[in-house]
C-alpha positions in Angstrom: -18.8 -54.8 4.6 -20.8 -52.4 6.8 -21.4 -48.9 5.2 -20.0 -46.3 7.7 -21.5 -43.3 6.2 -22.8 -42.5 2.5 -22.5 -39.2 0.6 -24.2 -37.6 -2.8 -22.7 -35.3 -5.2 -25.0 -32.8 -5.9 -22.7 -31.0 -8.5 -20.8 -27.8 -7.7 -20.5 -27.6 -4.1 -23.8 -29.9 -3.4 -23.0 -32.8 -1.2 -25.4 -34.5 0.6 -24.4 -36.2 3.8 -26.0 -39.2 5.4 -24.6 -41.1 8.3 -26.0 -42.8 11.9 -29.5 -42.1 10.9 -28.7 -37.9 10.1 -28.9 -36.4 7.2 -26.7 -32.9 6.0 -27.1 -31.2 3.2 -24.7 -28.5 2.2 -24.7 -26.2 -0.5 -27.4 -27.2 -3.1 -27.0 -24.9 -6.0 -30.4 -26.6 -7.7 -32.6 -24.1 -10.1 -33.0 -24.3 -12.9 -33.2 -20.5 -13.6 -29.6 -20.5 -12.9 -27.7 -18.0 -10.7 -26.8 -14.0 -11.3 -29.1 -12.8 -13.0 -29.8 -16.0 -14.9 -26.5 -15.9 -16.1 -24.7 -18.8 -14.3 -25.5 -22.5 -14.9 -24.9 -25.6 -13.4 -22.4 -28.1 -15.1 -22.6 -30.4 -15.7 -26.5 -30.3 -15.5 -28.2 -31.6 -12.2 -31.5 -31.2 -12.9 -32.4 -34.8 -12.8 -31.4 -35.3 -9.2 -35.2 -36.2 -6.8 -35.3 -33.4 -4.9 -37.6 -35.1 -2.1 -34.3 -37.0 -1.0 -33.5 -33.2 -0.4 -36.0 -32.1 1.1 -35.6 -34.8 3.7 -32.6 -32.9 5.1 -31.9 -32.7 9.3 -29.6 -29.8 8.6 -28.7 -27.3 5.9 -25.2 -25.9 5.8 -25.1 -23.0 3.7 -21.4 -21.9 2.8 -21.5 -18.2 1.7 -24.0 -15.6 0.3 -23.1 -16.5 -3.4 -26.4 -17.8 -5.6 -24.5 -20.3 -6.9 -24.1 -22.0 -2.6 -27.2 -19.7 -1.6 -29.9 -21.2 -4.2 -32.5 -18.9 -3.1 -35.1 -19.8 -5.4 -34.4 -23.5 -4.8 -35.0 -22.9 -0.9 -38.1 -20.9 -1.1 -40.1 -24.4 -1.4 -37.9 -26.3 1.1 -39.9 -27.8 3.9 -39.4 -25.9 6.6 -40.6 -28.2 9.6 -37.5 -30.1 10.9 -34.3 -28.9 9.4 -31.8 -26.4 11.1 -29.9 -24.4 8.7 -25.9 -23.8 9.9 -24.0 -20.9 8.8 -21.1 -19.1 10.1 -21.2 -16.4 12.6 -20.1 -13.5 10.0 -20.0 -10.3 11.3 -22.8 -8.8 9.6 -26.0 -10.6 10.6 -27.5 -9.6 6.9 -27.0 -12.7 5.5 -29.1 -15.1 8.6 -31.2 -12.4 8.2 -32.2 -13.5 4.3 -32.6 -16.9 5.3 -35.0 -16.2 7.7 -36.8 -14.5 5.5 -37.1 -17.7 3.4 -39.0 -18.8 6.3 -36.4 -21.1 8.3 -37.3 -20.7 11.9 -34.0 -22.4 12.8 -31.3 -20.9 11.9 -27.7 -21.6 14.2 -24.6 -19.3 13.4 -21.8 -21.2 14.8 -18.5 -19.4 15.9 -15.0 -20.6 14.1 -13.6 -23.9 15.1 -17.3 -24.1 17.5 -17.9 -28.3 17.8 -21.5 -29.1 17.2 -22.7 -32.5 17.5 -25.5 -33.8 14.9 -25.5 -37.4 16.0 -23.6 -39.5 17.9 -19.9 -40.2 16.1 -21.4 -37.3 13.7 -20.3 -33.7 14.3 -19.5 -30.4 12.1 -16.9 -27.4 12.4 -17.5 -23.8 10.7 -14.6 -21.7 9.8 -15.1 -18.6 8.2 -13.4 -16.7 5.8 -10.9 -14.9 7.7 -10.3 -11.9 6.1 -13.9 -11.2 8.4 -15.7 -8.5 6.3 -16.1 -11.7 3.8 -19.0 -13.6 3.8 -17.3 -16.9 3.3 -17.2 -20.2 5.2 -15.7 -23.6 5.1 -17.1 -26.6 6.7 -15.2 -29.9 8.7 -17.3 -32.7 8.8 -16.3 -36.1 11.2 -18.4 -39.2 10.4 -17.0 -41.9 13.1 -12.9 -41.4 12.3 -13.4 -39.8 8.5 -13.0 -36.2 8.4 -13.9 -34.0 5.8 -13.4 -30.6 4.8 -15.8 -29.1 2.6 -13.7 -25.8 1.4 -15.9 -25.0 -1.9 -14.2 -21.5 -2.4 -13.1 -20.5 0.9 -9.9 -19.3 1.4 -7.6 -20.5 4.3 -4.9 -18.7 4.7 -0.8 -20.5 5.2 -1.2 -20.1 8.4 -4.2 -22.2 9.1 -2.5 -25.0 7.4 -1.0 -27.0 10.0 -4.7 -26.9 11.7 -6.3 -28.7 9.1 -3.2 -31.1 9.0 -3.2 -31.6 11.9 -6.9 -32.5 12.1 -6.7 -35.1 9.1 -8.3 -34.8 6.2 -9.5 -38.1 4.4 -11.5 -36.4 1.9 -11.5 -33.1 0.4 -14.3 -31.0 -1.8 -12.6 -27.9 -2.8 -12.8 -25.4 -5.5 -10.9 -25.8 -8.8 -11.9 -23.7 -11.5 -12.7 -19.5 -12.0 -15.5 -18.0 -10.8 -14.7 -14.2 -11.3 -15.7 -11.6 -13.8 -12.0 -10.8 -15.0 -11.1 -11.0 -17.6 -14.1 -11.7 -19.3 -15.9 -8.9 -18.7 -12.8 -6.3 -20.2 -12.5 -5.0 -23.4 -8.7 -6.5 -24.0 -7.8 -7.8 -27.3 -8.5 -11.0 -28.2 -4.3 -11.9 -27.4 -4.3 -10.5 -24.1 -8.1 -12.2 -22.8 -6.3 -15.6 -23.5 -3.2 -14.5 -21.9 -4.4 -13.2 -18.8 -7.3 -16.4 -18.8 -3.9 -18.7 -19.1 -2.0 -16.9 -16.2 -5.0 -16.7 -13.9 -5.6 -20.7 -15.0 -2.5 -22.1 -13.9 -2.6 -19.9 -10.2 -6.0 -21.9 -9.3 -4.6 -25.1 -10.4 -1.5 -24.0 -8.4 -3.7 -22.5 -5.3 -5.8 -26.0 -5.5 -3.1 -28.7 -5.4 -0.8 -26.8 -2.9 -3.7 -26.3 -0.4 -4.5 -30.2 -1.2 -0.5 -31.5 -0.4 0.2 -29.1 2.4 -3.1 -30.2 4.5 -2.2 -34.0 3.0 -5.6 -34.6 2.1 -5.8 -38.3 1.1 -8.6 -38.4 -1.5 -9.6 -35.2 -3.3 -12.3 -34.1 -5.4 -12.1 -31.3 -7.3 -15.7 -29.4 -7.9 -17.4 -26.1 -6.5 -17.2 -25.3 -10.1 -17.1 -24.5 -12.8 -20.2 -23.0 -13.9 -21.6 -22.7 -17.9 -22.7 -19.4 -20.0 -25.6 -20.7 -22.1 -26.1 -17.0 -24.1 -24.5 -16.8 -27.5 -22.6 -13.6 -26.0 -20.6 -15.3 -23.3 -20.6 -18.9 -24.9 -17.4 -19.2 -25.8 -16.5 -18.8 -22.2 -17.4 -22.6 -21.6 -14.1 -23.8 -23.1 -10.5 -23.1 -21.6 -8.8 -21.8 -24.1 -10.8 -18.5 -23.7 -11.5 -18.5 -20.0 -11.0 -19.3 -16.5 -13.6 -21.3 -16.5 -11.4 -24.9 -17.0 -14.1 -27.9 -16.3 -13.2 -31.2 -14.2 -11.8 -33.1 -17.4 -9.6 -29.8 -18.7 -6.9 -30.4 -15.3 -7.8 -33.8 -14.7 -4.2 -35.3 -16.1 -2.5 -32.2 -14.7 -3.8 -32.4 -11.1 -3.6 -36.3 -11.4 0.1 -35.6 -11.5 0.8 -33.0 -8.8 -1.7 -34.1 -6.5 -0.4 -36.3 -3.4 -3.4 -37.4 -2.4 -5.6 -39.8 -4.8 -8.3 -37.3 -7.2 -11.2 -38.3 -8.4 -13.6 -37.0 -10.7 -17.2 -36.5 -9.6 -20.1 -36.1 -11.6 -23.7 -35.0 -10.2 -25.7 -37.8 -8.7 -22.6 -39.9 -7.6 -22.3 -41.6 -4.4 -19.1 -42.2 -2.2 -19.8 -44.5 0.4 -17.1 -45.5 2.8 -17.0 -48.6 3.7 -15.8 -49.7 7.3 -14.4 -46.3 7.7 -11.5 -47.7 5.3 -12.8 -48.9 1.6 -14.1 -45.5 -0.5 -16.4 -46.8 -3.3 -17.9 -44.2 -5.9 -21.0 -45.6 -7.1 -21.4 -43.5 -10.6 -24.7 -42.6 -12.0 -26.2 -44.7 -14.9 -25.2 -41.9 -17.7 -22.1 -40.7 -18.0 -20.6 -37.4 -19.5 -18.4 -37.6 -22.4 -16.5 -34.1 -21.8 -15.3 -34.7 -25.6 -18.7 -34.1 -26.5 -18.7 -30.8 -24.1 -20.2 -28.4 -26.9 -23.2 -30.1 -28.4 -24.0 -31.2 -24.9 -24.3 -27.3 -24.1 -25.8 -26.7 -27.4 -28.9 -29.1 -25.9 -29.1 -27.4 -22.5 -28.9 -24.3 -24.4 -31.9 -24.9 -26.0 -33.5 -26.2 -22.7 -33.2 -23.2 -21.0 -33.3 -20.4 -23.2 -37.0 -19.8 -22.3 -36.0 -19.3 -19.2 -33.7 -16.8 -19.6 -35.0 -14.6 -22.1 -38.8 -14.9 -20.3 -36.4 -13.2 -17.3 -34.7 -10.5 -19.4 -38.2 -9.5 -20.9 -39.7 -9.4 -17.3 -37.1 -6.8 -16.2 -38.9 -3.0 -15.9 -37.9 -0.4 -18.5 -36.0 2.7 -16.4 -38.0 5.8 -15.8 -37.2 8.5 -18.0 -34.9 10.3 -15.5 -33.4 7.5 -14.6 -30.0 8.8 -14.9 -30.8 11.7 -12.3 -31.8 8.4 -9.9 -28.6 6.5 -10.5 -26.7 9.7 -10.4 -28.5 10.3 -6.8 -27.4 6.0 -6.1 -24.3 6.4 -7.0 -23.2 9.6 -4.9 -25.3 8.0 -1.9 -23.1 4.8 -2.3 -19.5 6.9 -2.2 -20.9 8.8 0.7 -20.8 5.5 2.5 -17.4 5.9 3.4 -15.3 8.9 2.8 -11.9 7.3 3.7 -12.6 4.5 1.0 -13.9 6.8 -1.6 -10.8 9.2 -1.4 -8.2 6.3 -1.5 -10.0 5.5 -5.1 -8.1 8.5 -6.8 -9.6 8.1 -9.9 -12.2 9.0 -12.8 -14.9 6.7 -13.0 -17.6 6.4 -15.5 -21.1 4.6 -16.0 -22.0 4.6 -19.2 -26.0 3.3 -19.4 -27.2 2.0 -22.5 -30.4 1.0 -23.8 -34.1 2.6 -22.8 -33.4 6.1 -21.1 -29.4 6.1 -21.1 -26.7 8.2 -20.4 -23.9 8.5 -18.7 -22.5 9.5 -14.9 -19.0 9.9 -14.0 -17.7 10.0 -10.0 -14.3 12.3 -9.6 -12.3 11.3 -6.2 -9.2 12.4 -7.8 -7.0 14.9 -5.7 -9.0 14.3 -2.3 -11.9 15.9 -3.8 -15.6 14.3 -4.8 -18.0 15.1 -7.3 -20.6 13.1 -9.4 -21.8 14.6 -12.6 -23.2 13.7 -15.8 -20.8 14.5 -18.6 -17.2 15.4 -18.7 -14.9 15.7 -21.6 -12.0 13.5 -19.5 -11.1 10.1 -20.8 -12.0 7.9 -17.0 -9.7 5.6 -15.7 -12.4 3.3 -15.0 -15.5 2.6 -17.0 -18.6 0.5 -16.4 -21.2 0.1 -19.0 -24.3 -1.6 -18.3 -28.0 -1.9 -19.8 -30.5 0.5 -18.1 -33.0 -2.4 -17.3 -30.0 -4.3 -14.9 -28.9 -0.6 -13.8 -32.5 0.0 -12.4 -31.7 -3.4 -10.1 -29.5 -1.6 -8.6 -30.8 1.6 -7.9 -33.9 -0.4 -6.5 -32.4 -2.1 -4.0 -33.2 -5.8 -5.7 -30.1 -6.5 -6.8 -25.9 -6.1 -5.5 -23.0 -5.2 -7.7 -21.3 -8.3 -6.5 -24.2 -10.4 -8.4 -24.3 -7.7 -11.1 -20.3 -8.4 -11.4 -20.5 -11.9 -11.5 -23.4 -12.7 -13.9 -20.8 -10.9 -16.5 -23.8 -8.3 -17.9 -21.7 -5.4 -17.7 -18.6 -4.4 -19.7 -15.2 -2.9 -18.0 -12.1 -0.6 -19.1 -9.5 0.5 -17.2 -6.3 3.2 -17.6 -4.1 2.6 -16.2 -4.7 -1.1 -16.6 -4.8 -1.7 -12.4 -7.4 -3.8 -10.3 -8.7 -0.3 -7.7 -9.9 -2.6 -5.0 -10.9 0.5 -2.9 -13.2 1.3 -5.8 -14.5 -2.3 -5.9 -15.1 -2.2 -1.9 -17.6 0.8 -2.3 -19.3 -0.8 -4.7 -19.6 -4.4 -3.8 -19.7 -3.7 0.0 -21.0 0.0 0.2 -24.4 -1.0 0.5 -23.7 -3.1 3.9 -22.8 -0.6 7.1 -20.5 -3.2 8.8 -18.8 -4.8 6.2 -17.5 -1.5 4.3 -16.4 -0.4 8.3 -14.5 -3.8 8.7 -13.2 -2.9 5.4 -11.9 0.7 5.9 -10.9 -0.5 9.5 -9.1 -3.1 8.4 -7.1 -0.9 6.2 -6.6 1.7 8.5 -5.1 -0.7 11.0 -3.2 -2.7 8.2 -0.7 0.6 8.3 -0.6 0.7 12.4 1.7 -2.8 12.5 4.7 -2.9 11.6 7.5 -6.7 10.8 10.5 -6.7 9.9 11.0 -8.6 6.5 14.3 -10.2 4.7 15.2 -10.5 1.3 18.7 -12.5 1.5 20.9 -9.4 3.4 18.3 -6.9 2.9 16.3 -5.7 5.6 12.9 -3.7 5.4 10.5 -2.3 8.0 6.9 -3.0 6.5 3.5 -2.6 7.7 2.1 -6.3 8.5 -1.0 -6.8 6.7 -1.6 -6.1 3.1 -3.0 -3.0 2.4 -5.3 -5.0 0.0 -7.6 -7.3 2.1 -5.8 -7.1 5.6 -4.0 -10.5 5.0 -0.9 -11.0 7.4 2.2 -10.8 5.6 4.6 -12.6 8.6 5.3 -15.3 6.6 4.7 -13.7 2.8 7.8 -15.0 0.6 10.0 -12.6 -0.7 12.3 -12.7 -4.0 14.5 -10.1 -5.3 13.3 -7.6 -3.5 9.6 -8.3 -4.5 7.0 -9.0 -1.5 4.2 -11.4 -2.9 1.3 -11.3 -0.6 0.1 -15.0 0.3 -3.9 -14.3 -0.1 -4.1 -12.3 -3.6 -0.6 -12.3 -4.3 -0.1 -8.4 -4.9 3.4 -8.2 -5.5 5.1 -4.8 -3.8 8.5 -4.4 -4.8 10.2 -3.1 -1.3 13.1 -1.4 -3.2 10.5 1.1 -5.1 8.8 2.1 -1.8 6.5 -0.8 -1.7 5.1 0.3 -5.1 2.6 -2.3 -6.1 3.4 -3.8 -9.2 1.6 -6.5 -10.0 -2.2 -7.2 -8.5 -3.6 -3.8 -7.7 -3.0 -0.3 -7.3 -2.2 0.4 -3.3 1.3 0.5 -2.5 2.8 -1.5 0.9 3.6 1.0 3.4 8.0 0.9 4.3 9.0 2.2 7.3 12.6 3.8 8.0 14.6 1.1 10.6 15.2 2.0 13.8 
């Protein structure tokens, strides 16, 4: 049997490409110190993988902005002589931008569906996320007559589907398992955390094998995830019956059974190799994982990197002494970023800083009106407490909310109990010009575009795309008078004037007919 092409699992999103004398390496997620703020780790543990086969890369695809794809600390010592490093052609150049300044003097942003050729019989595709102010990508390999789609966590929207149908996919790496701060990170009872975790479980096993049998992917692997919580505080988070974070054994009987497609389980350092572009062989490494074993397993690498993560912690710099004046100053810079945005928050919102130096600032956008202060006898509809020393991060420009967010050192409450996306697009986008534009444009013109939408003899005027994230709601399914977008699926129930009541806190704009 001739080998037709060979590929390594890396573990998470990691693969490692190697066909007609090319190498492609996309998505190492490799240090050991972890991701967001040295909160994320990688399961199960890759650490034992040579890096030097690596290092020997041609080209680097690098999915999204997210440390867990983007392994900044891993890249600083990658050789920067021959390889080419592919991203998509986002519209803000910020993110090319930070892997230049890794020191990658080739760098080639590649417009959606834009062929590029690595070898003969060897050529790539980049699609990016297409809700555009996302930084987000997806990747179509073709070895020879084997296509591959490399989703990790991109989103495709329903109706993209018949494209990647229509292409063929023979094998498919796509995301599985949570990777999201809610509802971890809120103070619910203990009841309504293992609730919410449950519902929020079974849409990404839902989301994953619907995307898998509508594009009639053939052999599936199911990985970009999840990722393990080593601190004693967010331990328990490991194991399903807490969290989102389900692990590649958890669904394996479930998605066994609703999968088309044939799915295998993955494990890092494992080869596929394809075998006259016909035969798929998975060569497994030499140790296996007993998944039964899960918790002393993480008990070990607990211990073998709790160094690590407390040496970082310590290392952080104590906040000034008016450091609340600074992250008041921060905070009313970052709303000023976009006056439409702030005013469509409509709400209370408080910071409450704990630790050296604390205190606490609240942001009022109620009524069309904004003010930042530093006390008010108000209960907030929206809290955020967080440790002065990660605060400071921010204020300093060295680290994002969106890592802040996802590394889970913060704590949330909400009243009423509603995701305010507006108020999470200041804060994760706010600090980006073009992004928080595309988003306030984006929402501007969701409400400039109107369909006509049918609920069995019911018809409504609506505005096309979802006041949420822009998605196009042509094709959104409707029951019982309840809209449910396709991308988030807000719910807007078109008989309460398109009241959202179930995702968010924006209602769906409804039109009179004509």
């Amino acid at each position: 049997m001739n080998e037709t092409f060979s590929l390594k699992f890396l573990g998470h999103a990691g693969i490692l490409v190697k066909a007609y004398g090319v190498t492609l390496l996309c998505d190492p997620w490799m240090s050991e110190s972890g991701a967001f703020l040295h909160s994320w780790h990688q399961f199960p543990p890759n650490d034992f993988i040579e890096r030097q086969s690596l290092y020997d890369a041609d080209y680097l695809y690098i999915s999204h902005d997210h440390e867990d794809h983007f392994d900044k600390y891993f890249l600083k010592n990658f050789p920067k002589h021959k390889v080419t490093v592919i991203v998509a052609d986002f519209l803000s150049d910020t993110f090319a931008k930070e892997i230049a300044d890794l020191g990658f003097p080739r760098i080639w942003c590649l417009k959606d569906w834009e062929q590029c050729n690595l070898a003969d019989s060897f050529s790539i595709v980049v699609v990016k996320d297409q809700s555009l102010y996302k930084i987000d990508s997806a990747l179509l390999i073709q070895v020879g007559n084997t296509n591959i789609l490399h989703k990790n966590d991109c989103h495709i929207p329903d109706e993209d589907i018949s494209k990647y149908r229509d292409y063929g996919i023979d094998l498919l790496f796509a995301q599985f398992s949570g990777a999201m701060w809610y509802p971890a990170t809120y103070t619910y009872e203990a009841k309504k955390q293992q609730r919410v975790a449950t519902k929020l479980k079974q849409n990404l096993i839902s989301s994953f094998v619907d995307f898998a049998n509508s594009i009639c992917a053939k052999q599936i692997f199911h990985c970009a995830g999840p990722a393990c919580f080593l601190e004693d505080e967010i331990f328990h988070l490991n194991f399903q019956e807490n969290s989102i974070f389900h692990d590649q054994w958890d669904v394996y009987p479930e998605l066994s059974q609703r999968l088309n497609g044939n799915l295998h389980l993955l494990l890092p350092g494992d080869d596929v190799v394809l075998f006259d572009e016909k035969e798929l062989h998975i060569r497994h490494q030499t140790t296996t994982l007993n998944f039964s074993e899960k918790a002393s397993l993480l008990k070990e690498y607990q211990h073998k990197r709790t160094a690590v993560i407390q040496s970082y912690l310590k290392s952080l710099p104590q906040a000034d002494q008016d450091f609340v004046q600074k992250f008041t100053n921060y905070v009313q810079q970052l709303f000023c970023k976009s006056d439409y945005l702030t005013k469509k928050v409509n709400a209370l919102v408080k910071f409450t800083l704990i630790g050296t130096n604390n205190g606490c600032v609240y942001v009022d956008t109620r009524n069309q009106l904004f003010a930042v202060f530093q006390s008010s006898a108000e209960m907030p509809n929206y809290e955020f407490t967080i440790e002065t020393a990660i605060a400071n991060l921010l204020v300093k420009g060295e680290e994002t909310w969106e890592n802040l967010f996802l590394s889970m050192r913060f704590k949330a409450k909400r009243n009423p109990d509603i995701y305010n996306w507006p108020l999470f697009a200041v804060l994760r986008y706010g600090h980006e010009p073009k992004l928080i534009a595309q988003i306030e444009n984006v929402m501007r013109a969701a409400e400039n575009e109107k369909i006509l939408v049918r609920d069995e003899n019911q018809e409504y005027q609506v505005q096309r795309y979802c006041p949420h994230a822009g998605a196009d709601l042509t094709h959104a399914k409707i029951q019982d008078n309840k809209l449910v977008c396709p991308r988030h699926h807000w719910v807007f129930d078109l008989a309460a004037q398109g009241k959202c009541v179930s995702g968010g806190n924006m209602p769906l704009k409804i039109y009179d007919l004509c």
